[in-house]
PDB file of N, CA, C, O and CB in Angstrom:
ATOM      1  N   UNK A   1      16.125   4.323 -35.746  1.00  0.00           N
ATOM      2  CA  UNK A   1      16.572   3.102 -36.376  1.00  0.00           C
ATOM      3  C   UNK A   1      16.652   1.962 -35.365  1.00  0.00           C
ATOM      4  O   UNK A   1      16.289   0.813 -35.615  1.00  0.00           O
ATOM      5  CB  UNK A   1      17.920   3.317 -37.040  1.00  0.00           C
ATOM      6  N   UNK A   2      17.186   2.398 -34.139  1.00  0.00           N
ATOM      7  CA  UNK A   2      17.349   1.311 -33.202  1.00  0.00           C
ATOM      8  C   UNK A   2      15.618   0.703 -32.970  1.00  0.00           C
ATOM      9  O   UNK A   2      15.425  -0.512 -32.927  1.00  0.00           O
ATOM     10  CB  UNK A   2      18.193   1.988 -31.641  1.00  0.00           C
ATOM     11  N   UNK A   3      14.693   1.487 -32.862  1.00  0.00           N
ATOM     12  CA  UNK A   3      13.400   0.711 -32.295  1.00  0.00           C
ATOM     13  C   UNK A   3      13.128  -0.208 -33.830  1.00  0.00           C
ATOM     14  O   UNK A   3      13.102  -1.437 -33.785  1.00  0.00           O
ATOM     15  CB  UNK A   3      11.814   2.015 -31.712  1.00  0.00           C
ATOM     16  N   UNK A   4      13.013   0.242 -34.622  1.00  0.00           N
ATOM     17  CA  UNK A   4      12.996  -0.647 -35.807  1.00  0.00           C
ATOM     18  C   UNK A   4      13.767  -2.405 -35.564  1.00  0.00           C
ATOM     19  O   UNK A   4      13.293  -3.490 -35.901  1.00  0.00           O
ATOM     20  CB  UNK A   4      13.909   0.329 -37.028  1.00  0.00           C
ATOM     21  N   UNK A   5      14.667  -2.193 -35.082  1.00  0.00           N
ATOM     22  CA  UNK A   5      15.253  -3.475 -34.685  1.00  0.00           C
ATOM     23  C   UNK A   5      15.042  -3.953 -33.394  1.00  0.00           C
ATOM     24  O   UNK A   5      15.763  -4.910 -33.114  1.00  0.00           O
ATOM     25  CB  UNK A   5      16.553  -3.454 -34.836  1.00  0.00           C
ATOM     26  N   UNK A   6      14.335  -3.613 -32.586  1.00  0.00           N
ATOM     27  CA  UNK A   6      13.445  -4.073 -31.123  1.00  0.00           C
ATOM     28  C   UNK A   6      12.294  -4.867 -31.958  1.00  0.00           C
ATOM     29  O   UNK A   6      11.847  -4.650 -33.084  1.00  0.00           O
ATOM     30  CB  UNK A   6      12.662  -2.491 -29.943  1.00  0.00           C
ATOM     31  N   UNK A   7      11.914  -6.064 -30.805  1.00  0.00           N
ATOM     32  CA  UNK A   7      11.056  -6.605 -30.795  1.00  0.00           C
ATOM     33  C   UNK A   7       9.625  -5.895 -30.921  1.00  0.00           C
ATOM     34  O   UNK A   7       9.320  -4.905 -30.255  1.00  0.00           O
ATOM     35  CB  UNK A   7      11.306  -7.225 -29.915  1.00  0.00           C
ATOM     36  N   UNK A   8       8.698  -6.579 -31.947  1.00  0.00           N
ATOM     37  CA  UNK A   8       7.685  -5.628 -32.036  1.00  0.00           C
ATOM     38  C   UNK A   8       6.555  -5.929 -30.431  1.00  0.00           C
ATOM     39  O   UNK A   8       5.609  -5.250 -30.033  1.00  0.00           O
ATOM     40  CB  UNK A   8       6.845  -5.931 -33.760  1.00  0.00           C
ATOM     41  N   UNK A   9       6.908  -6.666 -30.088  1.00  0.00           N
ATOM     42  CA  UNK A   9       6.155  -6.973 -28.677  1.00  0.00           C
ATOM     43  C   UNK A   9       6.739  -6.166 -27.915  1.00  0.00           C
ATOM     44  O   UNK A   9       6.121  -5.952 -26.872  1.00  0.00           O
ATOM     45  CB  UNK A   9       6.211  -8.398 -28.037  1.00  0.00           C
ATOM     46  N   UNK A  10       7.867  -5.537 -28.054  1.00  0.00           N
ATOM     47  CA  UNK A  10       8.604  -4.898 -26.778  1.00  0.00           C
ATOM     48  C   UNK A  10       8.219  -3.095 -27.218  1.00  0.00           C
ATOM     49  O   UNK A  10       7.700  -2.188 -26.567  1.00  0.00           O
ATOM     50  CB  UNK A  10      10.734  -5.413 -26.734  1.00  0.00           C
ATOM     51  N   UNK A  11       8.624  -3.155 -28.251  1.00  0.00           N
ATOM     52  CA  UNK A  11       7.452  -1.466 -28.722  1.00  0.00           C
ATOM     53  C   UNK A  11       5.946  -1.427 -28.993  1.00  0.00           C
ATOM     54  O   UNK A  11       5.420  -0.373 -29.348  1.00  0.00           O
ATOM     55  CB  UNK A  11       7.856  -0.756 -30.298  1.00  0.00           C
ATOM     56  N   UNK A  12       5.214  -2.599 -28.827  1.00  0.00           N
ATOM     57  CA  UNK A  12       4.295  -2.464 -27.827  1.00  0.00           C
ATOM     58  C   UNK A  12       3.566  -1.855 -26.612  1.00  0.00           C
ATOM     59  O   UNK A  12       2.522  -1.272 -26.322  1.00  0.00           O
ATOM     60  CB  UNK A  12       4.426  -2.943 -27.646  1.00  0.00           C
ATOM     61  N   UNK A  13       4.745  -2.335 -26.050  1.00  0.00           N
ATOM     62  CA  UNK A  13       4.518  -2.854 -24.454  1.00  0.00           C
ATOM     63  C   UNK A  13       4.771  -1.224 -24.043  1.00  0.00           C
ATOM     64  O   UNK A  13       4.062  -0.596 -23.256  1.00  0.00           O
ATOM     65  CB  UNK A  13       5.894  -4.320 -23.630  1.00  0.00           C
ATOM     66  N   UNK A  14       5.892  -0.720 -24.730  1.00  0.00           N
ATOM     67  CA  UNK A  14       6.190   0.252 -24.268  1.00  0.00           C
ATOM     68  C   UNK A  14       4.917   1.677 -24.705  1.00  0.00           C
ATOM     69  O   UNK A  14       4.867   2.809 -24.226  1.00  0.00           O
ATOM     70  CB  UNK A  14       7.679   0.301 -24.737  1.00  0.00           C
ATOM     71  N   UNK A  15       4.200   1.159 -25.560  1.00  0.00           N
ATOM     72  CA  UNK A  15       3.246   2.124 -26.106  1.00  0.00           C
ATOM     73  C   UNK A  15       2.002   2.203 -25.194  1.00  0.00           C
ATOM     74  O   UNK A  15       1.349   3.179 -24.826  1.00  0.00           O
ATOM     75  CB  UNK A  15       2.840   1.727 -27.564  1.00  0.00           C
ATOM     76  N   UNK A  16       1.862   0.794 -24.924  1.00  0.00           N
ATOM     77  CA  UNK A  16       0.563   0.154 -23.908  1.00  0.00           C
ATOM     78  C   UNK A  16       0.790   0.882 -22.726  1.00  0.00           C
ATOM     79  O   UNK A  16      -0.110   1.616 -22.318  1.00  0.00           O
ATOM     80  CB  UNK A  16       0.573  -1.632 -23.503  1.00  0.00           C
ATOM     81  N   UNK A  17       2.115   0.773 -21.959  1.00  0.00           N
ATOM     82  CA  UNK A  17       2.695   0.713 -20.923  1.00  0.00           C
ATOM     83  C   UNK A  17       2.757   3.108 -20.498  1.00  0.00           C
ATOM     84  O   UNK A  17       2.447   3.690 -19.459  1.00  0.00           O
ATOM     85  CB  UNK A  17       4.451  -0.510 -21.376  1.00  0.00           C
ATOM     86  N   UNK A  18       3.182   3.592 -21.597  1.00  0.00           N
ATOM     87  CA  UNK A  18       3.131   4.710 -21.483  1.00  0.00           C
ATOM     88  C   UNK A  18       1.443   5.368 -21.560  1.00  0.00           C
ATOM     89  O   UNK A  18       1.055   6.035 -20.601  1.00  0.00           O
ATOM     90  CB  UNK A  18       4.109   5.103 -22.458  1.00  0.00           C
ATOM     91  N   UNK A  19       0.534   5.134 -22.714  1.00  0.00           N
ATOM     92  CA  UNK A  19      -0.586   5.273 -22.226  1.00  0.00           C
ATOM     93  C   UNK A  19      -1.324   5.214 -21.236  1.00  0.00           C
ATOM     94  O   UNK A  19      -2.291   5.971 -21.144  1.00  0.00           O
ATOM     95  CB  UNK A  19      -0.920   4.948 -22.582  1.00  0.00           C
ATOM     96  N   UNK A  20      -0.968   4.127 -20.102  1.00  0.00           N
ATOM     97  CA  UNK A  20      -1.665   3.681 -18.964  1.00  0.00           C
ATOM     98  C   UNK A  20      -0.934   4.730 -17.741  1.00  0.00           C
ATOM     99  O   UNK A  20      -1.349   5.077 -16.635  1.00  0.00           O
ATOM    100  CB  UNK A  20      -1.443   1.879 -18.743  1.00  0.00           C
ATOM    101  N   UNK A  21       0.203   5.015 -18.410  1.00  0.00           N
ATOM    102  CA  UNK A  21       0.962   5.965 -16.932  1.00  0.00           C
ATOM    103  C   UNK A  21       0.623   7.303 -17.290  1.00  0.00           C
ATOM    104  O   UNK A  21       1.082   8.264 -16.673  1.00  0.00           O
ATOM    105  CB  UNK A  21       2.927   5.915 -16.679  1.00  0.00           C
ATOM    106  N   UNK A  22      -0.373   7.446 -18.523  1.00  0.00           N
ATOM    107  CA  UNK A  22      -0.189   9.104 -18.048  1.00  0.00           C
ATOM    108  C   UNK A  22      -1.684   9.429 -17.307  1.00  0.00           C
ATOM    109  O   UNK A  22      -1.961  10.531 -16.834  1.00  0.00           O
ATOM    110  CB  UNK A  22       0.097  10.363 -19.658  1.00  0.00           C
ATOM    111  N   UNK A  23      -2.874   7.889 -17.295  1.00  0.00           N
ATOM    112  CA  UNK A  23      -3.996   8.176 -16.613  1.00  0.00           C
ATOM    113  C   UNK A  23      -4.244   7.453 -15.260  1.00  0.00           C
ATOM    114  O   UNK A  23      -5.251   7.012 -14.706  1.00  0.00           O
ATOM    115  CB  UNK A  23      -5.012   7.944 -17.470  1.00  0.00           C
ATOM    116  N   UNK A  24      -2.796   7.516 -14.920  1.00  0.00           N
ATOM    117  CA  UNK A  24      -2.917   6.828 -13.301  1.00  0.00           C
ATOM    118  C   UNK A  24      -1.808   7.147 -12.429  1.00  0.00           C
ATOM    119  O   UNK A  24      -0.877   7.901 -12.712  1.00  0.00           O
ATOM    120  CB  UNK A  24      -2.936   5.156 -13.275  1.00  0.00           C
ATOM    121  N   UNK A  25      -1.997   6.437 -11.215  1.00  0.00           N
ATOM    122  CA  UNK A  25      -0.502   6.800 -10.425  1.00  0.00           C
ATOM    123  C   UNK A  25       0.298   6.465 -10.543  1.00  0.00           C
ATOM    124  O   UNK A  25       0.338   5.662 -11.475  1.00  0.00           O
ATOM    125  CB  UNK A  25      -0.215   6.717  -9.452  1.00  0.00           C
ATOM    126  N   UNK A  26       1.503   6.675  -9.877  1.00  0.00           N
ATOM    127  CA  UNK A  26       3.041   6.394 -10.404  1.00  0.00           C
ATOM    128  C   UNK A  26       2.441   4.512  -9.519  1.00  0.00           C
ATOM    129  O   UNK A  26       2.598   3.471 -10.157  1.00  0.00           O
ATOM    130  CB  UNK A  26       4.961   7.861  -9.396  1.00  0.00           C
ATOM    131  N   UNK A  27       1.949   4.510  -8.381  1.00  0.00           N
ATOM    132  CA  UNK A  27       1.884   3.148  -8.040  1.00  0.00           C
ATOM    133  C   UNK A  27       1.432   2.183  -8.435  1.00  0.00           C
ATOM    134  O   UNK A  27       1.633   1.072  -7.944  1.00  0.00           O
ATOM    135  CB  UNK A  27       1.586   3.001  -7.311  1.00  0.00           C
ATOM    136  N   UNK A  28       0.657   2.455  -9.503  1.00  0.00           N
ATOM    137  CA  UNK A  28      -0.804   1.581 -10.830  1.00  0.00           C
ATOM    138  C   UNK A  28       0.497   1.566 -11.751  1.00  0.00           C
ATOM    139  O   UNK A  28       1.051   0.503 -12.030  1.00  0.00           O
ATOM    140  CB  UNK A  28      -2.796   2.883 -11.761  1.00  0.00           C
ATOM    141  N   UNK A  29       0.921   2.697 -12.171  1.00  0.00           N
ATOM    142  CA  UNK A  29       1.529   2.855 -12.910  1.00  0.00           C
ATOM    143  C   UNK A  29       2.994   0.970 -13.685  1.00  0.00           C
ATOM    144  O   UNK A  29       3.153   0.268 -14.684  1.00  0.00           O
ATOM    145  CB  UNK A  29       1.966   4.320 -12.109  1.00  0.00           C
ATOM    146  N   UNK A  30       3.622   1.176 -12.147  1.00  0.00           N
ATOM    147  CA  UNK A  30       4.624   0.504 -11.359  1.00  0.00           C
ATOM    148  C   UNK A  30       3.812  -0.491 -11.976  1.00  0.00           C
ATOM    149  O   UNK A  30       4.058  -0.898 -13.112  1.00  0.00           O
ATOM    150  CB  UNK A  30       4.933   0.673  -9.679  1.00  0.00           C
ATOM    151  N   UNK A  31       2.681  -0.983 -11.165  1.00  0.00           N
ATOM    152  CA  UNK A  31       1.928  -2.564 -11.118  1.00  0.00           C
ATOM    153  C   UNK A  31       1.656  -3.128 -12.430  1.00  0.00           C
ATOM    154  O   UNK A  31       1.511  -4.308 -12.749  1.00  0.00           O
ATOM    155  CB  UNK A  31       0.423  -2.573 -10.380  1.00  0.00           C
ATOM    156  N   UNK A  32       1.600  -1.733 -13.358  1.00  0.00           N
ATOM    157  CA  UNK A  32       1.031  -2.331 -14.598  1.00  0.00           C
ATOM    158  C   UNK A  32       2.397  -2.675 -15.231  1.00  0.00           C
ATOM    159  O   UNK A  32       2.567  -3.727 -15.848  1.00  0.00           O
ATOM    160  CB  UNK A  32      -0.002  -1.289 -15.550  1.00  0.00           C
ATOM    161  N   UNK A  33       3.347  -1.765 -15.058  1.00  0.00           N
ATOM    162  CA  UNK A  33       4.491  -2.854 -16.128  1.00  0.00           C
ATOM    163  C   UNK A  33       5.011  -4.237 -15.573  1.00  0.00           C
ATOM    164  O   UNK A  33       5.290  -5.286 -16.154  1.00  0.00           O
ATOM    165  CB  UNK A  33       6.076  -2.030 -16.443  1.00  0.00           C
ATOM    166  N   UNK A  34       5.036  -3.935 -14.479  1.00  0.00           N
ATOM    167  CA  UNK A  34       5.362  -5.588 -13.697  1.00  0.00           C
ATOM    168  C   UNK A  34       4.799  -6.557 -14.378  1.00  0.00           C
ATOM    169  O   UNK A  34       5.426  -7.387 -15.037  1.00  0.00           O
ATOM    170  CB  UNK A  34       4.755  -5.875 -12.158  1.00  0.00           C
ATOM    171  N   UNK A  35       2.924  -6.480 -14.192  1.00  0.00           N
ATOM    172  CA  UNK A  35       2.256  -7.163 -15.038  1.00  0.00           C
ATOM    173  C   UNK A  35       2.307  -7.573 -16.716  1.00  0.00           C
ATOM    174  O   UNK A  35       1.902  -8.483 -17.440  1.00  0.00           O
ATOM    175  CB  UNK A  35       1.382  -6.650 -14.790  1.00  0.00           C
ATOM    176  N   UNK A  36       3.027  -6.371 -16.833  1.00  0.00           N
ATOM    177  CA  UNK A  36       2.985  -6.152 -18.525  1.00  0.00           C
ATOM    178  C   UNK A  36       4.542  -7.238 -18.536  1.00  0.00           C
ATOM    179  O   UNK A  36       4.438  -8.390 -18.956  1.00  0.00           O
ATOM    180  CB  UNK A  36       3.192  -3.905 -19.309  1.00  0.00           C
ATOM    181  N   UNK A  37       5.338  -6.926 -18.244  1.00  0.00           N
ATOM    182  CA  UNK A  37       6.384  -7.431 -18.150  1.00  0.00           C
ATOM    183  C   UNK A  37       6.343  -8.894 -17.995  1.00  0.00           C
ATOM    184  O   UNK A  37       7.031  -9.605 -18.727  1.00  0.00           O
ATOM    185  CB  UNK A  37       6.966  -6.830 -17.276  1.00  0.00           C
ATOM    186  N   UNK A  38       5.634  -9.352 -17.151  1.00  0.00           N
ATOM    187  CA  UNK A  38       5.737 -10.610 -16.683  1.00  0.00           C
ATOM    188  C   UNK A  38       4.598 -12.014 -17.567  1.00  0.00           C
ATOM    189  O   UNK A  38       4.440 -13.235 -17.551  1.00  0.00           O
ATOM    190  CB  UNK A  38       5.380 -10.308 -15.019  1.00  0.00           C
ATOM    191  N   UNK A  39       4.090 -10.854 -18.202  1.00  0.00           N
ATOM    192  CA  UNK A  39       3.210 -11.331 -19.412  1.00  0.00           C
ATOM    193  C   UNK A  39       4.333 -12.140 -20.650  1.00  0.00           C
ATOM    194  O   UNK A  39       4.111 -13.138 -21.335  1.00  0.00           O
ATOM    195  CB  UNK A  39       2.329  -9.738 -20.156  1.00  0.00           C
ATOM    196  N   UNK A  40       5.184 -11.533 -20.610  1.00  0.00           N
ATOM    197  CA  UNK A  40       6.146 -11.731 -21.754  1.00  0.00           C
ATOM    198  C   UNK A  40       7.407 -12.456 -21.413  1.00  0.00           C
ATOM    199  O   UNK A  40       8.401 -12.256 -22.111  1.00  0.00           O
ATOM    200  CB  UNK A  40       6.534 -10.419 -22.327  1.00  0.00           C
ATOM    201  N   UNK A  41       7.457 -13.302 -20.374  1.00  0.00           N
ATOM    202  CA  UNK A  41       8.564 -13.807 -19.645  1.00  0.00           C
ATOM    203  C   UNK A  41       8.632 -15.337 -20.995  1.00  0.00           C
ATOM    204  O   UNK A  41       9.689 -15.630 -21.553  1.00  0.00           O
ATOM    205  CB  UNK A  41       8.108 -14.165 -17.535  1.00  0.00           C
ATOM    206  N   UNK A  42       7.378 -16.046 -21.252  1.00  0.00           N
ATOM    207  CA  UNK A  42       7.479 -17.162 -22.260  1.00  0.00           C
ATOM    208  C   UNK A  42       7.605 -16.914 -23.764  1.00  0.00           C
ATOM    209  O   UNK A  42       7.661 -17.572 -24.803  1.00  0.00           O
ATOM    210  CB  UNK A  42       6.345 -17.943 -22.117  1.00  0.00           C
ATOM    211  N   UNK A  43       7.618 -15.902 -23.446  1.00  0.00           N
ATOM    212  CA  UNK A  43       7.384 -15.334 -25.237  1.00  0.00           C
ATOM    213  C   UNK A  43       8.918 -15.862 -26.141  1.00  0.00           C
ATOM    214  O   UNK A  43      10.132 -16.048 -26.053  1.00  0.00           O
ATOM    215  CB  UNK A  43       7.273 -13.002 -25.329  1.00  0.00           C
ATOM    216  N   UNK A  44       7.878 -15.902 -26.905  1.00  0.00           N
ATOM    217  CA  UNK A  44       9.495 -16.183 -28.191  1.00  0.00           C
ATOM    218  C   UNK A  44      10.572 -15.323 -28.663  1.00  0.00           C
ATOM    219  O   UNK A  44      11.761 -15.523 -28.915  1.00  0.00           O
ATOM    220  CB  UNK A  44       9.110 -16.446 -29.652  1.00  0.00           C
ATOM    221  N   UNK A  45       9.818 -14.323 -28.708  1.00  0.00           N
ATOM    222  CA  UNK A  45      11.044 -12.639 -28.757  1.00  0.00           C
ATOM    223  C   UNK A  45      11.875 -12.756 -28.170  1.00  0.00           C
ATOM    224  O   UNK A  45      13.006 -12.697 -28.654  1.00  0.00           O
ATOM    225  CB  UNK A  45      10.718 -11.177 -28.202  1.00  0.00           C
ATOM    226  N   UNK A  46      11.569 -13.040 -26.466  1.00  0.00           N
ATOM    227  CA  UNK A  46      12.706 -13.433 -25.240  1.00  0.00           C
ATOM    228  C   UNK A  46      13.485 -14.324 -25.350  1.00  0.00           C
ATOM    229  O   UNK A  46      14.575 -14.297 -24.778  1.00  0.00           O
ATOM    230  CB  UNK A  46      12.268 -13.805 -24.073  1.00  0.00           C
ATOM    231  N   UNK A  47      13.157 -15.143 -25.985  1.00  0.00           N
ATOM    232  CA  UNK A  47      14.030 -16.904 -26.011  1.00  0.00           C
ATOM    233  C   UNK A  47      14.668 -16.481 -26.915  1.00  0.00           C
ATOM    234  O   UNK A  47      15.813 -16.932 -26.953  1.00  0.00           O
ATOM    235  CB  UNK A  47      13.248 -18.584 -26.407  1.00  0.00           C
ATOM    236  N   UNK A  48      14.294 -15.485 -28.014  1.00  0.00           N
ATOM    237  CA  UNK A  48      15.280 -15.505 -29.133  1.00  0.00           C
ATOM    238  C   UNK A  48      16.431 -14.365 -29.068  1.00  0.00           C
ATOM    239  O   UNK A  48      17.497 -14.453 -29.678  1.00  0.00           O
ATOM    240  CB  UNK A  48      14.475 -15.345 -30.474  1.00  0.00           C
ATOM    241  N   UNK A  49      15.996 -13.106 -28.101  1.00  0.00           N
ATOM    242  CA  UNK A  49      17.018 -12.096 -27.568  1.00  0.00           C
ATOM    243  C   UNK A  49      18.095 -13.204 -26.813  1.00  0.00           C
ATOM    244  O   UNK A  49      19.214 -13.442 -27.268  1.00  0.00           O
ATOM    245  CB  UNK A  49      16.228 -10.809 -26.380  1.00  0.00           C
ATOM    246  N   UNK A  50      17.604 -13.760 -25.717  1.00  0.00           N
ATOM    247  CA  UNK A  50      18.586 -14.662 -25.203  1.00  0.00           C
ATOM    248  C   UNK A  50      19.451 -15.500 -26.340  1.00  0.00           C
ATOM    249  O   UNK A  50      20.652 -15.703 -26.160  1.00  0.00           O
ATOM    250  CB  UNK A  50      17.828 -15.631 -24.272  1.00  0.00           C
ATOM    251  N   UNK A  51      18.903 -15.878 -27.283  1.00  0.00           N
ATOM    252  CA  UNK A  51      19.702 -17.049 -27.913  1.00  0.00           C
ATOM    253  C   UNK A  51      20.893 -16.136 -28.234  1.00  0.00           C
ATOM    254  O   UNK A  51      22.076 -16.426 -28.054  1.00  0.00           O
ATOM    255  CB  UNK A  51      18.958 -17.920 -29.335  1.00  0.00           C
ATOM    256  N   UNK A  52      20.352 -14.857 -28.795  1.00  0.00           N
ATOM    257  CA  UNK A  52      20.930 -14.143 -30.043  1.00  0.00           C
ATOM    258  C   UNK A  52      22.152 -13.586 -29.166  1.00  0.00           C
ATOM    259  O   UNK A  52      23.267 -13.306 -29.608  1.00  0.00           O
ATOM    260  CB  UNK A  52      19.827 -12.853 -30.906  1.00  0.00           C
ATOM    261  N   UNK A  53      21.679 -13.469 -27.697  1.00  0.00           N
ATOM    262  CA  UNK A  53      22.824 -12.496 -27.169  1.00  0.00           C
ATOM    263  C   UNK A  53      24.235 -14.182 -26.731  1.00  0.00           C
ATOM    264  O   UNK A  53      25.453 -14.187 -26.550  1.00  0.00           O
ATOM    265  CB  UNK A  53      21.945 -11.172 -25.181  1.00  0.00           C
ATOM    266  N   UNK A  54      23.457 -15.007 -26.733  1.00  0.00           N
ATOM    267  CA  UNK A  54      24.917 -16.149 -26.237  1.00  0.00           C
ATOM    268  C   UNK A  54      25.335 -16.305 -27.229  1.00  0.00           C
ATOM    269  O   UNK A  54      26.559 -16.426 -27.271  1.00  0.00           O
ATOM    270  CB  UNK A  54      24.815 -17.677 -25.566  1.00  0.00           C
ATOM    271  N   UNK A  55      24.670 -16.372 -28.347  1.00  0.00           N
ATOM    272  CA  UNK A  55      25.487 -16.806 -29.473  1.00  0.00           C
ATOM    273  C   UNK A  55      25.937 -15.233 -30.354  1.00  0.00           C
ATOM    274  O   UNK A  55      25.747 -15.104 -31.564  1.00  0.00           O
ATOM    275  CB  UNK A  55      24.453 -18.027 -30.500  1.00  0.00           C
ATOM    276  N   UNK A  56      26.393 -14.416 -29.696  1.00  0.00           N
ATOM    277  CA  UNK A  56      26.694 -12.938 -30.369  1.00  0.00           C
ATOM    278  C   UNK A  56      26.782 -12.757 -31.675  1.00  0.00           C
ATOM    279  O   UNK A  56      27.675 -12.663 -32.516  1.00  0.00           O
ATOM    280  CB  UNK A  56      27.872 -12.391 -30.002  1.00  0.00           C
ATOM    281  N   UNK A  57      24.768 -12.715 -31.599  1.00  0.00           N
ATOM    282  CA  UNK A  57      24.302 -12.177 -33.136  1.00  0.00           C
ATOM    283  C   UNK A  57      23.107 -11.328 -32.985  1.00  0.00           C
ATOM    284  O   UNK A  57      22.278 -11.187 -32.086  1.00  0.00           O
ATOM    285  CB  UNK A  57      23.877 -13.442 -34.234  1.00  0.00           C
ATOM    286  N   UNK A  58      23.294 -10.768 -34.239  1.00  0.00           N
ATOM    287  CA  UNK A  58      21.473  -9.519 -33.797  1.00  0.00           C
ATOM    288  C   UNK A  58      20.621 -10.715 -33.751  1.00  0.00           C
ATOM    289  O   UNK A  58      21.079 -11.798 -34.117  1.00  0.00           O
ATOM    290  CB  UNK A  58      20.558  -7.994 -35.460  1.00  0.00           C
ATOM    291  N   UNK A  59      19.462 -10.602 -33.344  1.00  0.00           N
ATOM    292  CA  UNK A  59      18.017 -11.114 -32.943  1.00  0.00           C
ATOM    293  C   UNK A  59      17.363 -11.037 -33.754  1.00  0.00           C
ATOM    294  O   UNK A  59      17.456  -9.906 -34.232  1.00  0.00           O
ATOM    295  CB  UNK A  59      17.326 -10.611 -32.018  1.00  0.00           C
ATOM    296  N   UNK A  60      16.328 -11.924 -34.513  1.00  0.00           N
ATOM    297  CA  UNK A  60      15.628 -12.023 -35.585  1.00  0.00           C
ATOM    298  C   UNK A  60      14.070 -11.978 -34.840  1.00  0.00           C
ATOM    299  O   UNK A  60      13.661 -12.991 -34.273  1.00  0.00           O
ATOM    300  CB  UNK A  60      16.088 -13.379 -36.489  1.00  0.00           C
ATOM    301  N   UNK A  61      13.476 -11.082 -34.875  1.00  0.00           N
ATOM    302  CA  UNK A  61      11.943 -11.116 -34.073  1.00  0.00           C
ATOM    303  C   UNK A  61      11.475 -11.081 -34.650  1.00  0.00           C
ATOM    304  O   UNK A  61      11.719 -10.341 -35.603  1.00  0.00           O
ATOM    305  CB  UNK A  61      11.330 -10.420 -33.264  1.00  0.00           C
ATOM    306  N   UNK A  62      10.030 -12.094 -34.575  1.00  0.00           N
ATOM    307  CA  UNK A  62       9.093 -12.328 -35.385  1.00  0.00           C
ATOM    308  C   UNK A  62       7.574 -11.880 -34.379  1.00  0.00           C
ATOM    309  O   UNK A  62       6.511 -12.447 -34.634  1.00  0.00           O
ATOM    310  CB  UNK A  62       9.309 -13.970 -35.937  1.00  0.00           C
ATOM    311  N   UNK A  63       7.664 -10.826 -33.263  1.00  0.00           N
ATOM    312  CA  UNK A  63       6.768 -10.580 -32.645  1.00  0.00           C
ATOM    313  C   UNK A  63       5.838 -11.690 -32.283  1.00  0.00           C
ATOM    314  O   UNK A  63       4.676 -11.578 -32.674  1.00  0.00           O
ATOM    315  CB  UNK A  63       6.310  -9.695 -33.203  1.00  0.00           C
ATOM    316  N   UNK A  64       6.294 -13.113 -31.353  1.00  0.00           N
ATOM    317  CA  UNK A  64       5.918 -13.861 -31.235  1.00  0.00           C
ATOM    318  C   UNK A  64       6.216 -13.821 -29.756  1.00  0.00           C
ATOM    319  O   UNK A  64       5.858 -14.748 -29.029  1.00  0.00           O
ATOM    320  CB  UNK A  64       6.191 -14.651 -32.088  1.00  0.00           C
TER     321      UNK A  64
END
């Protein structure tokens, strides 16, 4: 139930992110979520987790 209410960019990332670590090294591995991660620093999901957490309310994601 909880991933249901995660950002659909963030269960993604994590799908992308586990595929790629089981055909490489733990050090590719490392580089690729950094990358993956840092892909998503402007994203709207993020701006809206942030809003949602100052103003203490669930997060409305629109996988943007």
């Amino acid at each position: 139930m909880r991933c249901a209410a995660s950002s659909p960019l963030a269960i993604q990332g994590i799908k992308k992110v586990l595929d790629y670590c089981e055909e490489h090294t733990e050090e590719e591995g490392l580089e690729f979520v950094a990358l993956w991660n840092a892909s998503f620093f402007f994203s709207q999901d993020l701006e809206e987790a942030s809003r949602a957490f100052m103003e203490k309310r669930a997060p409305r994601f629109e996988g943007k």
